[in-house]
C-alpha positions in Angstrom: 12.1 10.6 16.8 11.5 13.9 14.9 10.3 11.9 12.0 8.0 10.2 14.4 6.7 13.8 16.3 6.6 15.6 12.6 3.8 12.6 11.4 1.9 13.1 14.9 1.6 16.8 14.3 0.4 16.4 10.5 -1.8 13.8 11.8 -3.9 15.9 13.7 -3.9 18.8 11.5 -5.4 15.6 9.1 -8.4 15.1 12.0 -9.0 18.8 12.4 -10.4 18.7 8.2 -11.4 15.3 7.8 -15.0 16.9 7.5 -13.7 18.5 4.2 -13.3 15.3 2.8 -15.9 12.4 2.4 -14.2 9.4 4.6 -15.1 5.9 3.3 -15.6 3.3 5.7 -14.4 0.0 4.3 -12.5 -3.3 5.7 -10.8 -3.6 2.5 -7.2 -2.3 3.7 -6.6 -1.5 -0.5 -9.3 1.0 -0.4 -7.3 3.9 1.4 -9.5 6.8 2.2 -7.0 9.7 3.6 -3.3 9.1 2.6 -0.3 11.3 3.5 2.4 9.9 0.9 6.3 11.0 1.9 9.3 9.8 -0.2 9.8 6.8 2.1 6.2 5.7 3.0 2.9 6.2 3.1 0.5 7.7 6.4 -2.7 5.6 6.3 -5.8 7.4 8.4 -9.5 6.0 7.6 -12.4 5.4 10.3 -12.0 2.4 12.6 -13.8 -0.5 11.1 -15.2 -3.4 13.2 -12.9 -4.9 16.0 -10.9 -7.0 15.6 -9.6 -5.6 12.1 -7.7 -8.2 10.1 -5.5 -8.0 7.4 -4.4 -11.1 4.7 -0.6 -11.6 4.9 0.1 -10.2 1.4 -1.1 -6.8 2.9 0.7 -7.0 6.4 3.7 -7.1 4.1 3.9 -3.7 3.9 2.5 -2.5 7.0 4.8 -1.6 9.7 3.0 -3.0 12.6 4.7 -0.4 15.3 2.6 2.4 13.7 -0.2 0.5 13.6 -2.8 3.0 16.5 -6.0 4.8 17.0 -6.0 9.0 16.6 -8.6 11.3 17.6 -9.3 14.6 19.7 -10.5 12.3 22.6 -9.2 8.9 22.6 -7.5 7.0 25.5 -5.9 3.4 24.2 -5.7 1.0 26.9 -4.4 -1.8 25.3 -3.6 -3.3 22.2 -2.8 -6.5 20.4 -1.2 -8.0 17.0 -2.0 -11.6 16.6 -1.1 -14.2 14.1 -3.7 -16.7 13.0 -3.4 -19.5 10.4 -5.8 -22.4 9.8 -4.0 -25.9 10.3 -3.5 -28.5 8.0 -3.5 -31.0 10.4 -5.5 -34.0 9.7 -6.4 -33.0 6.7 -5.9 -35.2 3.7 -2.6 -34.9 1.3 -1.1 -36.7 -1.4 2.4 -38.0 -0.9 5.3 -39.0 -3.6 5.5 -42.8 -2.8 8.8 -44.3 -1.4 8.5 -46.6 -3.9 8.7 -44.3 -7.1 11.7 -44.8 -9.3 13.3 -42.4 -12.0 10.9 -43.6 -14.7 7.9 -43.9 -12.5 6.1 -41.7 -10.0 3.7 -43.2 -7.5 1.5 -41.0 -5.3 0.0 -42.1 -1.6 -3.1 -40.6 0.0 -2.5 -39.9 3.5 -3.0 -37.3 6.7 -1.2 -34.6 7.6 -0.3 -35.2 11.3 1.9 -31.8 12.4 2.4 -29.5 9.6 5.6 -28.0 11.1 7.1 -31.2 10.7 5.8 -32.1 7.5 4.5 -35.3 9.4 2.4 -37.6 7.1 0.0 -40.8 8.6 -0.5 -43.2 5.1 -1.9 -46.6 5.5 -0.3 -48.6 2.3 -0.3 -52.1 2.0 3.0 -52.7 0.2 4.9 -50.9 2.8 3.0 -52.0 6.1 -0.5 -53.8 7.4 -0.2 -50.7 10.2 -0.7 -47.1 9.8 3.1 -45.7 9.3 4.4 -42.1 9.6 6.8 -40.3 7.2 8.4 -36.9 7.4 7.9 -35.5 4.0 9.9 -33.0 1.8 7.3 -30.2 1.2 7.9 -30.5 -2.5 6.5 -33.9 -2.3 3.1 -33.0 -0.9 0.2 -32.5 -3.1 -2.9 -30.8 -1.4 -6.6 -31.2 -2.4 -6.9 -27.2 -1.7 -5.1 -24.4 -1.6 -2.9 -23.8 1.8 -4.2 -21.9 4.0 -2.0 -18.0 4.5 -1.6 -16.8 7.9 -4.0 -13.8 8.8 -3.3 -10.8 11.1 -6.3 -9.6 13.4 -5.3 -5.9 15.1 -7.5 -5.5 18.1 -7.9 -2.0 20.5 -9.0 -1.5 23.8 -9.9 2.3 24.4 -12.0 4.6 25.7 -13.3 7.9 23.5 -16.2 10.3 23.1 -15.5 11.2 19.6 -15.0 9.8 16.3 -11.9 7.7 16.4 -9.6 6.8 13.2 -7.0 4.2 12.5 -3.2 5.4 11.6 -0.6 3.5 10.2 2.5 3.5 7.6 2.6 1.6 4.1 5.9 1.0 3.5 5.0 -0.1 -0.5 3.5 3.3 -1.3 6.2 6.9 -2.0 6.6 9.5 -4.1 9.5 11.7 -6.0 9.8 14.9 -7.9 11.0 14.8 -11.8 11.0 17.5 -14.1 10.4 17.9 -17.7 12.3 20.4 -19.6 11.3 21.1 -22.6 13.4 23.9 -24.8 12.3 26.0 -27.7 13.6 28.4 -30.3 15.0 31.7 -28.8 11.7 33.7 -29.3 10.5 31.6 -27.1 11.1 30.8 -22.9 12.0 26.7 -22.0 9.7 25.5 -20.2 9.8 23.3 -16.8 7.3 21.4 -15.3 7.5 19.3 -12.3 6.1 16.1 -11.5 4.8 13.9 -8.7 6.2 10.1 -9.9 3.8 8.2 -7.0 5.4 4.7 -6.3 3.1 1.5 -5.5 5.4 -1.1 -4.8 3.2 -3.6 -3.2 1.6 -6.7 -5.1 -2.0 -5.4 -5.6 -3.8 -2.5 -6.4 -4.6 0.1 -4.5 -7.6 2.6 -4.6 -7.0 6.4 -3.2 -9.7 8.5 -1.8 -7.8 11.4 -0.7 -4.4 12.4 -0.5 -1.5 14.5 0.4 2.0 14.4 -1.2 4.8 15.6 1.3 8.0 16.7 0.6 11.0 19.1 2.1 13.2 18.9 -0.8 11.1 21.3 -3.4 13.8 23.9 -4.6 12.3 25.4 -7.4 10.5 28.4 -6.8 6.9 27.7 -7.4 4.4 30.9 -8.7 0.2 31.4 -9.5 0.0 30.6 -12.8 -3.4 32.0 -15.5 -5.7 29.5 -16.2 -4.5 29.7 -20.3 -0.8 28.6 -18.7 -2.1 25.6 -16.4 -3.5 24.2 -19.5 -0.4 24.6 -21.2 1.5 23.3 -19.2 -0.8 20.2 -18.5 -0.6 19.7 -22.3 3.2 19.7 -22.7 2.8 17.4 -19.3 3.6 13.7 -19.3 1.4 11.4 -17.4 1.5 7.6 -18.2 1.7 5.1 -15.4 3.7 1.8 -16.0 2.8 -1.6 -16.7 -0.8 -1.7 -16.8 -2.3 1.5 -15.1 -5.5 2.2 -15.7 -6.8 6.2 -16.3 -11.0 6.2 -16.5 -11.2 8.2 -19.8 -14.6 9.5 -18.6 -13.6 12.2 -16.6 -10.9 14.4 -16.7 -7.3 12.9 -14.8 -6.7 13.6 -11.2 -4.3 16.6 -10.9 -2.0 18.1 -8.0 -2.5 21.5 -6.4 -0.2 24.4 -5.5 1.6 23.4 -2.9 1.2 25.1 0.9 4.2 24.8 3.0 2.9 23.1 6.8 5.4 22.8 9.6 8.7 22.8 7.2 7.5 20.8 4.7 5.3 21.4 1.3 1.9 19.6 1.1 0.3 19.0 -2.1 -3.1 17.7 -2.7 -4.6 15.7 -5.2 -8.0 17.0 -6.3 -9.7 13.1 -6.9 -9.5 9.9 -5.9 -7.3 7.7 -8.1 -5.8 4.4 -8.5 -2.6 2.4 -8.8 -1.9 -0.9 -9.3 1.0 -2.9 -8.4 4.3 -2.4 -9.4 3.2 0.8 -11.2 4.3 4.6 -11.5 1.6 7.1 -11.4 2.8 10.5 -12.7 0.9 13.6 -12.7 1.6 17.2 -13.1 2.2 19.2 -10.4 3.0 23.0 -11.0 5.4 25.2 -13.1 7.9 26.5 -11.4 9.4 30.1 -12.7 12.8 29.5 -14.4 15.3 31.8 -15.7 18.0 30.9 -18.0 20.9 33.6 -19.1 21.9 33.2 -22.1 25.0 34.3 -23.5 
């Protein structure tokens, strides 16, 4: 519950300065315009797209449907709805593994698919029967002409507003962590530590970032204004590699994190850019250097 009333009061300090930031209207749900990332999950907030909005099932995957609502300084939801749709294979034609294939020989049947949750098949086959006949199939033992159809999931909203209204929901595929490098020098000069924001896309496709907020209550390290001389410094001794097969546009420079402001418990970072991840990749960037004092004896 208070993690619950902590994201509703973020989320409408998030309305009160979406005019700061340039909100893209898309129905692809990979292209994620404002995102609030914690170290658990991830706050989705973007416009609201045509009803009903629909998502594939690789994405609903890591949506958790009971956050799925609408936001806004006006907005009255009357009613809403989650529904499941898949296209039926049913009476569309398969290929079947023959009864009649041996160990040394495999023989294939064309036939219909009657009920798909069955696995039912219709074949008409002379050597077996002069009449239609009906087999329940293993599923490994269907061949089909096209790919099968995924299930879909269509959200639709009843509500009543005024003003502009937004979507909000949590990604359960997208976090973020704190490391630190260390790095130690001779004794005429001070270590340096840096900290980092590791973000975490779990999910199986890439994503695409137009804004966005890393959240954290567990920042110990006392965090200071830095010159500009030691920001670069410390961006140069700074490690940022993604895993697998990220991909940094060398055109312009890297995203990087701002200072961090502390908003309702809790220390709020921005990122400056839009950015990217794909799946099953670590995006790490620099964040600040915090002040550090070692006694040496």
């Amino acid at each position: 519950m208070k993690l619950l009333l902590l994201l509703q009061f973020i989320t409408v300090n998030a309305i009160l300065n979406f005019k700061k930031h340039s909100l893209l209207n898309t129905t692809d749900h990979r292209i994620l315009s404002n995102v609030k990332i914690y170290s658990n999950l991830a706050e989705i907030i973007q416009p609201l797209g045509k009803l009903p909005l629909e998502f594939s099932a690789e994405d609903w995957a890591d949506i958790r449907s009971d956050s799925m609502t609408l936001i806004g300084t006006n907005v009255n939801v009357t009613q809403q709805t989650i529904t499941e749709k898949k296209k039926s294979l049913n009476n569309l034609p398969v290929y079947i593994r023959s009864p009649t294939s041996s160990h040394t020989e495999t023989k294939f049947l064309k036939g219909t698919m009657i009920d798909e949750n069955r696995n039912l098949v219709k074949v008409i086959d002379k050597d077996i029967s002069k009449d239609p006949v009906y087999l329940t199939v293993p599923a490994n033992d269907i061949i089909y002409e096209d790919e099968p159809f995924q299930s879909k999931y269509y959200v639709n909203f009843t509500y009543e507003t005024t003003d502009a209204v937004y979507l909000s929901y949590l990604r359960s595929n997208l976090n973020w962590k704190t490391r630190y490098q260390l790095s130690l020098f001779e004794e005429s000069k001070s270590p340096i530590i840096i900290a980092m924001a590791d973000i975490r896309n779990d999910g199986k496709s890439r994503i695409d970032v137009e804004h966005a907020e890393l959240l954290g209550g567990d920042i110990n390290l006392r965090m200071f204004e830095q010159h500009r001389s030691e920001r670069y410094e410390a961006r140069e001794h700074a490690v940022m590699y993604s895993i697998s097969h990220a991909q940094l546009s060398t055109g312009s420079p890297p995203p990087s994190v701002s200072r961090g402001e502390e908003v309702a418990g809790l220390y709020v970072f921005s990122i400056n850019q839009p950015f990217s991840i794909d799946a099953k990749t670590n995006y790490i960037l620099p964040m600040f250097r915090p002040q550090l004092g070692i006694v040496l004896k």
